[in-house]
GUZA-65412 format. One record per residue (C-alpha): residue in three letters; x, y, z; residue number from 0. Coordinates in Angstrom, 1 decimal, padded with zeros to 4 digits. Each point is the difference from the previous one (the first is absolute). Layout:
// residues N
+------+--------+--------+--------+-----+
! rest !     c1 !     c2 !     c3 !  nr !
+------+--------+--------+--------+-----+
!  ALA !      X !      Y !      Z ! NUM !
...
+------+--------+--------+--------+-----+
END
This chain:
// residues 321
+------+--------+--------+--------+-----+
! rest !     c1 !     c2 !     c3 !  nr !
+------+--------+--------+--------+-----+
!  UNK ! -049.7 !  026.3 ! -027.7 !   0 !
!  UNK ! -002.7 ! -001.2 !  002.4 !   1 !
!  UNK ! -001.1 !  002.6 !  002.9 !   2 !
!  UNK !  002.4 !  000.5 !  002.6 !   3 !
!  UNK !  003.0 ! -002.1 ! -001.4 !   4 !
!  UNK !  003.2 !  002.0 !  000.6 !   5 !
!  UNK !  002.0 !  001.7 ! -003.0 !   6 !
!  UNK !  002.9 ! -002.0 ! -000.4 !   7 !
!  UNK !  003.4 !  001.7 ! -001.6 !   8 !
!  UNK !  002.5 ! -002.6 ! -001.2 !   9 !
!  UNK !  003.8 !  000.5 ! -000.3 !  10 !
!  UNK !  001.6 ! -001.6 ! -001.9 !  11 !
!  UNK !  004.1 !  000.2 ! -000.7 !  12 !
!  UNK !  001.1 ! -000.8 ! -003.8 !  13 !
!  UNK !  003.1 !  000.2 ! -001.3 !  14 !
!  UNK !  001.0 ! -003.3 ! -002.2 !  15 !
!  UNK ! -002.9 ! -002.0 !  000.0 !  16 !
!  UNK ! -002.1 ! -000.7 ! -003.3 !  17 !
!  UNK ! -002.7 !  002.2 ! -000.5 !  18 !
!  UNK ! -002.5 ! -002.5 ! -000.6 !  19 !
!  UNK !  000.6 ! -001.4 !  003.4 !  20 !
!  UNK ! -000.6 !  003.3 !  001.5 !  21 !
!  UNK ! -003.3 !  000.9 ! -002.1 !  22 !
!  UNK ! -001.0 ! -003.4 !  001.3 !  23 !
!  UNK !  000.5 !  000.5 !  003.3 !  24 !
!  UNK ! -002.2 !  003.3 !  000.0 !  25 !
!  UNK ! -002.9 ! -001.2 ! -001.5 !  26 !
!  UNK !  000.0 ! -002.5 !  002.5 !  27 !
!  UNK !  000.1 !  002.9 !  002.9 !  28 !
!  UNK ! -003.4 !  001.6 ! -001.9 !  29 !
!  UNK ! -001.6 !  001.6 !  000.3 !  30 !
!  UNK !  002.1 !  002.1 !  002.7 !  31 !
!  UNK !  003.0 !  002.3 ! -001.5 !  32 !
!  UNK !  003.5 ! -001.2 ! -000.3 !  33 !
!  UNK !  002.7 !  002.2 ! -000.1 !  34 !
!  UNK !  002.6 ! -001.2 ! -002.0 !  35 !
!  UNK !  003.5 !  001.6 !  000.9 !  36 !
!  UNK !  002.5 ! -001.2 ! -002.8 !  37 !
!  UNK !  003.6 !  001.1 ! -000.7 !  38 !
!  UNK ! -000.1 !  000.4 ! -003.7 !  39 !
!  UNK !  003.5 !  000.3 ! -000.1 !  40 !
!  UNK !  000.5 ! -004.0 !  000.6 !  41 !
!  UNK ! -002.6 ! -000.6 ! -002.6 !  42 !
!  UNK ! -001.3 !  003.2 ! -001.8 !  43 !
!  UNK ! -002.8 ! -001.6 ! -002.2 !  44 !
!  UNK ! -002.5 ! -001.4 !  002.4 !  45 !
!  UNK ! -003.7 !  000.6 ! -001.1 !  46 !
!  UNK ! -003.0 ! -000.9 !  002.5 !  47 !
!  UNK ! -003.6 !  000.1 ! -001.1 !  48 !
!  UNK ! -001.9 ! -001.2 !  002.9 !  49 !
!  UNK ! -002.8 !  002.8 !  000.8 !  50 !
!  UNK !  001.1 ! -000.2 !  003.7 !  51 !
!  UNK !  003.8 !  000.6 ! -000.3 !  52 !
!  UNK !  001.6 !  003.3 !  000.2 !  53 !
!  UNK !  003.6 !  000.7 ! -000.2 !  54 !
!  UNK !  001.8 !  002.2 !  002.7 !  55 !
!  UNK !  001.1 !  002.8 ! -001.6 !  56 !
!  UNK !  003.8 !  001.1 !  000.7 !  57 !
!  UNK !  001.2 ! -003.6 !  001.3 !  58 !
!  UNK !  003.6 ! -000.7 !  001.5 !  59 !
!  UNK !  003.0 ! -001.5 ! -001.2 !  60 !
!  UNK ! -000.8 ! -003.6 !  001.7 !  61 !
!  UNK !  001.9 ! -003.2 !  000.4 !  62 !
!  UNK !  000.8 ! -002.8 !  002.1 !  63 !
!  UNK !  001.7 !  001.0 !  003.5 !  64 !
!  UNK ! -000.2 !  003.1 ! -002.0 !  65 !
!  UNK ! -001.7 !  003.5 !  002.6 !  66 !
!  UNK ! -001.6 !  000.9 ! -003.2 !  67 !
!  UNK ! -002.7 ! -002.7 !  000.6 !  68 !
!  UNK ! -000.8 !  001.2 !  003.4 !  69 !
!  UNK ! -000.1 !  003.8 ! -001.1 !  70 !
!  UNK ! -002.5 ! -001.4 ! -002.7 !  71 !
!  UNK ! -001.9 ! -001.4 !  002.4 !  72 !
!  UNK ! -000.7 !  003.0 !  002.1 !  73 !
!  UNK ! -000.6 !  002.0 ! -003.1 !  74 !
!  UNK ! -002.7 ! -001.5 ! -001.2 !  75 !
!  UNK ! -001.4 ! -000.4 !  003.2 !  76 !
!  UNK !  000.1 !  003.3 !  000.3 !  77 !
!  UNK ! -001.8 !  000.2 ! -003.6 !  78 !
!  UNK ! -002.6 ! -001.4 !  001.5 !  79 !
!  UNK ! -000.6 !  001.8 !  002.9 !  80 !
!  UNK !  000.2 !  003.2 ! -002.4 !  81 !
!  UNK ! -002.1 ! -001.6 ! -003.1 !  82 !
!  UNK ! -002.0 ! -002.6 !  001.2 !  83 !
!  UNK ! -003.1 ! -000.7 !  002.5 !  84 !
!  UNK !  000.6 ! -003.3 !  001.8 !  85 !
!  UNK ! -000.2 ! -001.3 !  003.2 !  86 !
!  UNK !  002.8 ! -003.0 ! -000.1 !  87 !
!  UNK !  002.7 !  000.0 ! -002.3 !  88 !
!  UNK !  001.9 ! -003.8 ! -000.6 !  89 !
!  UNK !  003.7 ! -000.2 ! -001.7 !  90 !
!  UNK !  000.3 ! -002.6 ! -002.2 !  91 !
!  UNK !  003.3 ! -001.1 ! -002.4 !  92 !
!  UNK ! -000.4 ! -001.1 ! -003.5 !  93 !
!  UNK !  000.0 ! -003.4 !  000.5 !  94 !
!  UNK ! -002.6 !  000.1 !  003.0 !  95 !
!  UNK ! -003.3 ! -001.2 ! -000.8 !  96 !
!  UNK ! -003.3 ! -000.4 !  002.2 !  97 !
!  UNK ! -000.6 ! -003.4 !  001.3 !  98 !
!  UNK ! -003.9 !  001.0 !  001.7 !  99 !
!  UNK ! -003.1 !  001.4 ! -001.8 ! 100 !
!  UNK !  000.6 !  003.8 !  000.2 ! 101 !
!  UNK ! -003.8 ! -000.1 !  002.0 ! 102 !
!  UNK !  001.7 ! -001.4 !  002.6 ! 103 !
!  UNK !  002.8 !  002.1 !  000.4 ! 104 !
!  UNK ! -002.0 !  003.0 ! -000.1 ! 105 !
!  UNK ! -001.8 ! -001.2 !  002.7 ! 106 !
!  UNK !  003.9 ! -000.4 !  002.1 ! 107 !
!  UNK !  000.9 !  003.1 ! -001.0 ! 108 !
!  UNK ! -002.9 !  001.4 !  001.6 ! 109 !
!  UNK !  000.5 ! -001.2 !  003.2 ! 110 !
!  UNK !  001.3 !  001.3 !  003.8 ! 111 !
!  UNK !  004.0 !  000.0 ! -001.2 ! 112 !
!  UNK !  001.6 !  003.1 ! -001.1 ! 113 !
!  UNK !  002.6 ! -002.0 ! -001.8 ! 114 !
!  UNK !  001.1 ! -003.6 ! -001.0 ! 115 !
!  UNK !  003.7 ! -001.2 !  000.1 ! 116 !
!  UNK !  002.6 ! -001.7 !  002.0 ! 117 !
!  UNK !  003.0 !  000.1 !  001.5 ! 118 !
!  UNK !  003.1 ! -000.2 !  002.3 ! 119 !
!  UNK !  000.6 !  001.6 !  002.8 ! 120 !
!  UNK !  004.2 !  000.0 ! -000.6 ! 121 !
!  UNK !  001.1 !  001.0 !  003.3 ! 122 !
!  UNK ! -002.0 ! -002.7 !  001.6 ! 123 !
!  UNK !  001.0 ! -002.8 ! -002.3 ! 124 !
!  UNK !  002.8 ! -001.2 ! -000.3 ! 125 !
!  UNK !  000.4 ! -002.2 ! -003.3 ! 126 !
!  UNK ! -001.4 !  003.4 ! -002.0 ! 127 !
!  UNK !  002.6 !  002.5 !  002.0 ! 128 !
!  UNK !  002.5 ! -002.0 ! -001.3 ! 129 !
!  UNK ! -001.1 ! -001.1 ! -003.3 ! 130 !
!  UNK ! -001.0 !  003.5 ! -001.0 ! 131 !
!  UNK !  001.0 !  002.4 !  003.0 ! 132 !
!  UNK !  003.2 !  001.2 ! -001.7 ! 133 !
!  UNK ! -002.1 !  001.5 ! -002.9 ! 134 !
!  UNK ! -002.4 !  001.8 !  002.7 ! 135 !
!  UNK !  003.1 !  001.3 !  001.7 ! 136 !
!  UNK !  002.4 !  001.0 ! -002.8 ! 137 !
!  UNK !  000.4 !  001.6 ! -003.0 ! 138 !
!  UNK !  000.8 ! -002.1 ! -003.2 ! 139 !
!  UNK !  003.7 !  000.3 ! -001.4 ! 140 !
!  UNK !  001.0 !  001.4 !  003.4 ! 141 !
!  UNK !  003.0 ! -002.0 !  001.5 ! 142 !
!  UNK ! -002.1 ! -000.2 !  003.2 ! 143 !
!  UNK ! -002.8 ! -002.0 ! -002.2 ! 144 !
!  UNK !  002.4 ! -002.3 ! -001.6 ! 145 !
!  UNK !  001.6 ! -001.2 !  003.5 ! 146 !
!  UNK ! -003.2 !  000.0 !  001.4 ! 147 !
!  UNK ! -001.3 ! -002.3 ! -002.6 ! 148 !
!  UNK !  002.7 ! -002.3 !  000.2 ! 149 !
!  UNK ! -000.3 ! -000.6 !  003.8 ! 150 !
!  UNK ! -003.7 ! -000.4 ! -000.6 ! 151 !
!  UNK !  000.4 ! -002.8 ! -003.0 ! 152 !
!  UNK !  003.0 ! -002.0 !  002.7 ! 153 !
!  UNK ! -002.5 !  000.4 !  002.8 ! 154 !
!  UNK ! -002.3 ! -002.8 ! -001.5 ! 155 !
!  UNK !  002.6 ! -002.5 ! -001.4 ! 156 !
!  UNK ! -000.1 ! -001.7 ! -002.9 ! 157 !
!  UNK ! -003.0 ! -002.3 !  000.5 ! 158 !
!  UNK ! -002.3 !  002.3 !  001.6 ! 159 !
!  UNK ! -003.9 ! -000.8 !  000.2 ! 160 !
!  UNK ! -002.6 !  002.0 ! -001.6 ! 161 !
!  UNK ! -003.2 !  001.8 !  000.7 ! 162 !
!  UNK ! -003.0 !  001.4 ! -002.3 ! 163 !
!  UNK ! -002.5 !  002.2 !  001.0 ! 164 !
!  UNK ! -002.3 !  003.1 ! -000.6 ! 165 !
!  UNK !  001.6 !  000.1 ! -003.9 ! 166 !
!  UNK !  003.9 ! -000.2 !  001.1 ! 167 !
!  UNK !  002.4 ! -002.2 !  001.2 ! 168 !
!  UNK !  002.9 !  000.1 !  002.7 ! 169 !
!  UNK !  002.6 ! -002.3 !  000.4 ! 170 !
!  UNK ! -000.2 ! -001.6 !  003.3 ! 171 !
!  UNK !  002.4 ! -001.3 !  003.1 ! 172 !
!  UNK !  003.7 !  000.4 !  000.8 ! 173 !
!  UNK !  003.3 ! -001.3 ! -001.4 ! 174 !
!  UNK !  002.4 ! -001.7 !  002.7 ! 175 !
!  UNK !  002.6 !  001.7 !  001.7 ! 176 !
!  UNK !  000.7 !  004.0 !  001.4 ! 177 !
!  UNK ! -000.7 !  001.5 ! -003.6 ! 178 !
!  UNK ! -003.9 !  000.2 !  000.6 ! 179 !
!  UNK !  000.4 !  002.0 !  003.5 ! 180 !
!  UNK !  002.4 !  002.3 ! -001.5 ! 181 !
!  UNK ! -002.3 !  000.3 ! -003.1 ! 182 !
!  UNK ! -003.2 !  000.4 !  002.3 ! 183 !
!  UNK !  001.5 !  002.5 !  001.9 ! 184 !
!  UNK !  001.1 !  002.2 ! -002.9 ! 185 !
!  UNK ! -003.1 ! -000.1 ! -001.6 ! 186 !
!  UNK ! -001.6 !  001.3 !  003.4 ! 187 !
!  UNK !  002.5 !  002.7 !  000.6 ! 188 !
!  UNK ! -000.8 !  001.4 ! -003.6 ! 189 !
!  UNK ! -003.8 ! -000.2 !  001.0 ! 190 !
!  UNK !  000.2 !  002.7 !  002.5 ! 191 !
!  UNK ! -000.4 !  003.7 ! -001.6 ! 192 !
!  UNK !  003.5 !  001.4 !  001.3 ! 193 !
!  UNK !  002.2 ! -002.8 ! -001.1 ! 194 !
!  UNK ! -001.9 ! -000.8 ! -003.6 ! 195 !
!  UNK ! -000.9 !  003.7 ! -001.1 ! 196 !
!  UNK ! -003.5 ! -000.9 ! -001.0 ! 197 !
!  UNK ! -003.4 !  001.2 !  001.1 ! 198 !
!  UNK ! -001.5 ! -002.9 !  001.8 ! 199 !
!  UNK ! -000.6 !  000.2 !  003.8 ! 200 !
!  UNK ! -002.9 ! -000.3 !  002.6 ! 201 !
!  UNK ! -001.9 !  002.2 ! -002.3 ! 202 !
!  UNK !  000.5 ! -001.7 ! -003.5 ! 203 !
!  UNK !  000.6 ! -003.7 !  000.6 ! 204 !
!  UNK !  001.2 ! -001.8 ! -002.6 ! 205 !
!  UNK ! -002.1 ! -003.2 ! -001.8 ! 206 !
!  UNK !  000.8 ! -002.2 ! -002.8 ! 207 !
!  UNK ! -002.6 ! -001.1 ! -002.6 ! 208 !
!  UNK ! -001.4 ! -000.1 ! -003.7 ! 209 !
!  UNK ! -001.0 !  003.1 ! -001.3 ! 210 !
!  UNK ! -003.4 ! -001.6 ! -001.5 ! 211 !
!  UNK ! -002.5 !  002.5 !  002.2 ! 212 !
!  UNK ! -003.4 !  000.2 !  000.0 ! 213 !
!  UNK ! -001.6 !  003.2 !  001.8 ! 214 !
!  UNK ! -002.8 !  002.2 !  000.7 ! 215 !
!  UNK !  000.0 !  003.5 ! -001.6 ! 216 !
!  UNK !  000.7 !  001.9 !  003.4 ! 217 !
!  UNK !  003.5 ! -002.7 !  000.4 ! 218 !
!  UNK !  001.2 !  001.0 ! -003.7 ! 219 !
!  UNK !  000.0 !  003.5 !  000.6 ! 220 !
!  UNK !  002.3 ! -000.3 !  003.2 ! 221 !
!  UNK !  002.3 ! -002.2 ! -001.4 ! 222 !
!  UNK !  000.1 !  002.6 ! -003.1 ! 223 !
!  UNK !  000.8 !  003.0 !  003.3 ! 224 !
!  UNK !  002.2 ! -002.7 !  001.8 ! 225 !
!  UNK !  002.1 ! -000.6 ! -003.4 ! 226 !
!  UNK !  000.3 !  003.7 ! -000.2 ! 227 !
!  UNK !  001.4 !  000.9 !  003.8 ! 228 !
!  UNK !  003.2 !  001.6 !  000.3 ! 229 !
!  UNK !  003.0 ! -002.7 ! -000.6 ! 230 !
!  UNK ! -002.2 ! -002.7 ! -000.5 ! 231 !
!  UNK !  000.0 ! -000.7 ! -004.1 ! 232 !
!  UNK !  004.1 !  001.2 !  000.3 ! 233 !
!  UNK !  000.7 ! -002.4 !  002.5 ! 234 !
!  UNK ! -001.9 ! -003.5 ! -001.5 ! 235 !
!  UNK !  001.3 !  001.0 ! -003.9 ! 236 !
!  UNK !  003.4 ! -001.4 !  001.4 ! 237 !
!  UNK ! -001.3 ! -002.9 !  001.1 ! 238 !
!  UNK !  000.3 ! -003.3 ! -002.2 ! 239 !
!  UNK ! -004.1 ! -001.0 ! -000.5 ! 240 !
!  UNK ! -000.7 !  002.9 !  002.0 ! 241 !
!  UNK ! -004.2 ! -000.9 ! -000.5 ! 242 !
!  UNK !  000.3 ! -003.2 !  001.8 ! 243 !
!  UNK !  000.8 !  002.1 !  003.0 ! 244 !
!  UNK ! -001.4 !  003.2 ! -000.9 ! 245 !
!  UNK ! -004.0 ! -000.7 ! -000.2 ! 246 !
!  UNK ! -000.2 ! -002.4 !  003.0 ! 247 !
!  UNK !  001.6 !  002.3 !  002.2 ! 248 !
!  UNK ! -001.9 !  003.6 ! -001.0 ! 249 !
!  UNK ! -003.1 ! -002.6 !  000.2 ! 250 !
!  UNK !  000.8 ! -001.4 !  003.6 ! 251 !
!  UNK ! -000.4 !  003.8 !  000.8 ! 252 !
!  UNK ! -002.9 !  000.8 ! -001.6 ! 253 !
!  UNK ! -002.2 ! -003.0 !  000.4 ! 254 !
!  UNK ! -002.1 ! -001.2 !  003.1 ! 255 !
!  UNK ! -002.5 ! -002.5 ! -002.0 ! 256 !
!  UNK !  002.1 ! -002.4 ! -001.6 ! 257 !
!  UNK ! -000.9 ! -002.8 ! -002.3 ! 258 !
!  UNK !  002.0 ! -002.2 ! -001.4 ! 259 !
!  UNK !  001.9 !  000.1 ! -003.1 ! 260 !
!  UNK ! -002.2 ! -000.3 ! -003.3 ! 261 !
!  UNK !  002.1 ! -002.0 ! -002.0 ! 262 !
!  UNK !  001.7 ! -004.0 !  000.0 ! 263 !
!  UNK !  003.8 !  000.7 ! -001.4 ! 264 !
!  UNK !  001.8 ! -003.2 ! -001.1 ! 265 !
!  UNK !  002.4 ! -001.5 !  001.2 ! 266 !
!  UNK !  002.9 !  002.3 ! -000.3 ! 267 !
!  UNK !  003.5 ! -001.4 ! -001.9 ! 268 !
!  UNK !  002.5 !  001.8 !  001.8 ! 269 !
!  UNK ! -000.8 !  003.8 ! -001.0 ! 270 !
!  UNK ! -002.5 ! -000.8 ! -002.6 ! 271 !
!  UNK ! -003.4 ! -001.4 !  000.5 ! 272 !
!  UNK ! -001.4 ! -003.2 ! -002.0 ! 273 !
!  UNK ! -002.6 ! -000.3 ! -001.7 ! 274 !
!  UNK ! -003.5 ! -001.9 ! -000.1 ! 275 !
!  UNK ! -001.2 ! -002.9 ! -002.3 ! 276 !
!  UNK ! -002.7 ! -002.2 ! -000.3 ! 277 !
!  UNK !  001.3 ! -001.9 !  002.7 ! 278 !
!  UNK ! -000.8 !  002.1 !  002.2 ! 279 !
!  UNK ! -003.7 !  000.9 ! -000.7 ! 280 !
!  UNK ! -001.2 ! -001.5 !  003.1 ! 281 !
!  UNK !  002.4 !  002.2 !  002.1 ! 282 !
!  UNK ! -001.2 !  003.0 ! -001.3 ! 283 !
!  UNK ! -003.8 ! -001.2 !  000.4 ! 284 !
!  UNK !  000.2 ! -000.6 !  003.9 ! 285 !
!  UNK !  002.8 !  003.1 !  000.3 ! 286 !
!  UNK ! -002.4 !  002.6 !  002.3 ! 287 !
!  UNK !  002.0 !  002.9 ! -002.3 ! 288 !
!  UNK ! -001.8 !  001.6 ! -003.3 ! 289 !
!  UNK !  002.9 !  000.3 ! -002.1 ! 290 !
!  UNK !  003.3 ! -001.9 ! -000.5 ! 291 !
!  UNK !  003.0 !  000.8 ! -001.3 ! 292 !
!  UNK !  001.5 ! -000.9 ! -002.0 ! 293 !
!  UNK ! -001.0 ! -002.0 ! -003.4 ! 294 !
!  UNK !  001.7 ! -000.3 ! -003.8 ! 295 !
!  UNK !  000.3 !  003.4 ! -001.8 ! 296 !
!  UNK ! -001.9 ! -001.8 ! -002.5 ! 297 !
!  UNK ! -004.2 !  001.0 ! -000.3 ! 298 !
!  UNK ! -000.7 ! -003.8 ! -001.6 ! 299 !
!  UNK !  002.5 ! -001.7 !  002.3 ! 300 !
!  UNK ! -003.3 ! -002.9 !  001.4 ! 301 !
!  UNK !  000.8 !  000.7 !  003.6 ! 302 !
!  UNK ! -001.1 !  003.8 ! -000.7 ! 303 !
!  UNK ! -002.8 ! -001.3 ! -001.7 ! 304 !
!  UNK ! -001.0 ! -002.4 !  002.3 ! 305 !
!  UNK !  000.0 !  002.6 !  002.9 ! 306 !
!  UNK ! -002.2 !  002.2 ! -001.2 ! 307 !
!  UNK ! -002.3 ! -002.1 ! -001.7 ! 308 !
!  UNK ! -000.3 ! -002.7 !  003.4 ! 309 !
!  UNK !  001.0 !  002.2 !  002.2 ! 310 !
!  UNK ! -001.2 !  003.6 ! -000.5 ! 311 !
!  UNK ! -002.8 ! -001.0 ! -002.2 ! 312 !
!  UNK !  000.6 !  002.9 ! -002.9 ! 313 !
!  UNK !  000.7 ! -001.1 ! -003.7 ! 314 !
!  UNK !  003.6 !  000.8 ! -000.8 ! 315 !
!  UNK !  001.4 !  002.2 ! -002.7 ! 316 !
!  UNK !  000.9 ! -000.6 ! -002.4 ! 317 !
!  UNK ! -002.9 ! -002.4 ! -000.8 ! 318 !
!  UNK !  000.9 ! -002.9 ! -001.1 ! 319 !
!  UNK ! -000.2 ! -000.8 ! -003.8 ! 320 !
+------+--------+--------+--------+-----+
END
């Protein structure tokens, strides 16, 4: 590494993808260390022989909408802080790759903000409190989390609008009728402290956003002393994707440089994200983000290759024959 570039500490969260496409994605982060957490009991054999990747030792039970994948996630961030000299740390999936020479975002990661993400402010805004504001708010399999949910789903009718932004989407407007005003004003009565039995108030506001962080070494280890506060871990494992309001919201509290978000999502479908192709090369050229998310689990699928030889300038492996 040249003088002064900062040690980098990659994440990244395995589970089902191939290994191949993993070991492809770490050579690609070289020469800075990625930590590969990966829940051998989805897929036990799973050998990686880039010199850069290390596995997390001790990982968690993970899955979709699965708690497991957000205590992994603090676990091997707090890995890191135990094993590891760095002074950003980026969390990647399987399927993320880098879409900018790593130079470059060395130099970003370097810069004036302590942390890079995005997201929703869900008091404020009122398409995400009532897309997602009964998961915030109540437990899931409570009976107070299915009515809720249903009131939220007849607020927006059946041909409601959409919005995408900062790697998530809400649905958007109101249905017709009384419905929505009786479902708005649920969903606001369960958002104070004493009617929804949940620990956000004036001093832990609640936000809604992808769980994709970037952030400086300082950042990581408060999040790590957030996560582990009295209440806090018991209260967001009952939560349905508890991360997507869990890391935005111990950020919003710890943060007072903020960049934005690191990574282009695709354009979600429904609850699971796309993915990229070659059609979309040019999007991910003039996309101010460094990595992208997400592409096929596939280390010769040609829009992999075509990213990182165009785009982030590295040969990929496997080499071609």
């Amino acid at each position: 590494m040249q003088e002064g570039t900062p040690k980098i500490v990659f994440i990244v969260m395995s589970a089902v993808s191939r290994p191949s496409t993993v070991e492809q994605l770490a050579r690609a982060l070289a020469p800075h260390t990625v930590l590969v957490h990966h829940d051998f009991s989805q897929t036990q054999q799973f050998p990686l022989a880039a010199p850069n990747a290390r596995f997390v030792p001790e990982p968690r039970r993970t899955g979709w909408a699965v708690f497991g994948f957000t205590e992994g996630v603090f676990h091997s961030m707090r890995h890191a802080l135990d094993h590891f000299d760095f002074d950003y740390l980026q969390l990647l999936s399987p399927t993320c790759l880098p879409i900018k020479p790593m130079r470059q975002f060395e130099l970003h990661a370097a810069g004036e903000a302590e942390a890079h993400f995005d997201c929703i402010d869900l008091l404020s805004d009122q398409d995400a409190l009532m897309s997602v504001g009964y998961r915030a708010f109540t437990p899931e399999g409570t009976f107070r989390h299915r009515a809720l949910r249903w009131l939220s789903m007849r607020h927006f009718g059946p041909s409601h609008a959409r919005r995408d932004e900062g790697g998530i989407w809400l649905r958007s407007g109101a249905g017709p009728g009384a419905l929505p005003w009786v479902a708005r004003a649920a969903v606001k009565a369960f958002s104070h402290p004493l009617i929804g039995r949940h620990p956000f108030g004036p001093s832990l506001r609640p936000y809604y956003g992808s769980p994709w962080l970037g952030a400086r070494r300082h950042i990581v280890r408060a999040l790590v002393e957030q996560f582990d506060r009295p209440g806090i871990r018991d209260y967001f494992s009952r939560l349905r994707i508890a991360d997507e309001f869990l890391v935005a919201t111990l950020l919003m509290q710890l943060v007072r440089r903020r960049g934005p978000m690191n990574h282009l999502i695709q354009r979600y479908d429904e609850a699971h994200v796309g993915q990229f192709g070659l059609d979309d090369l040019e999007v991910l050229r003039s996309t101010p983000a460094f990595f992208a998310r997400k592409f096929p689990d596939d280390p010769t699928a040609p829009v992999r290759l075509a990213v990182l030889r165009d785009l982030v300038h590295v040969q990929p492996w496997p080499a071609a024959a």
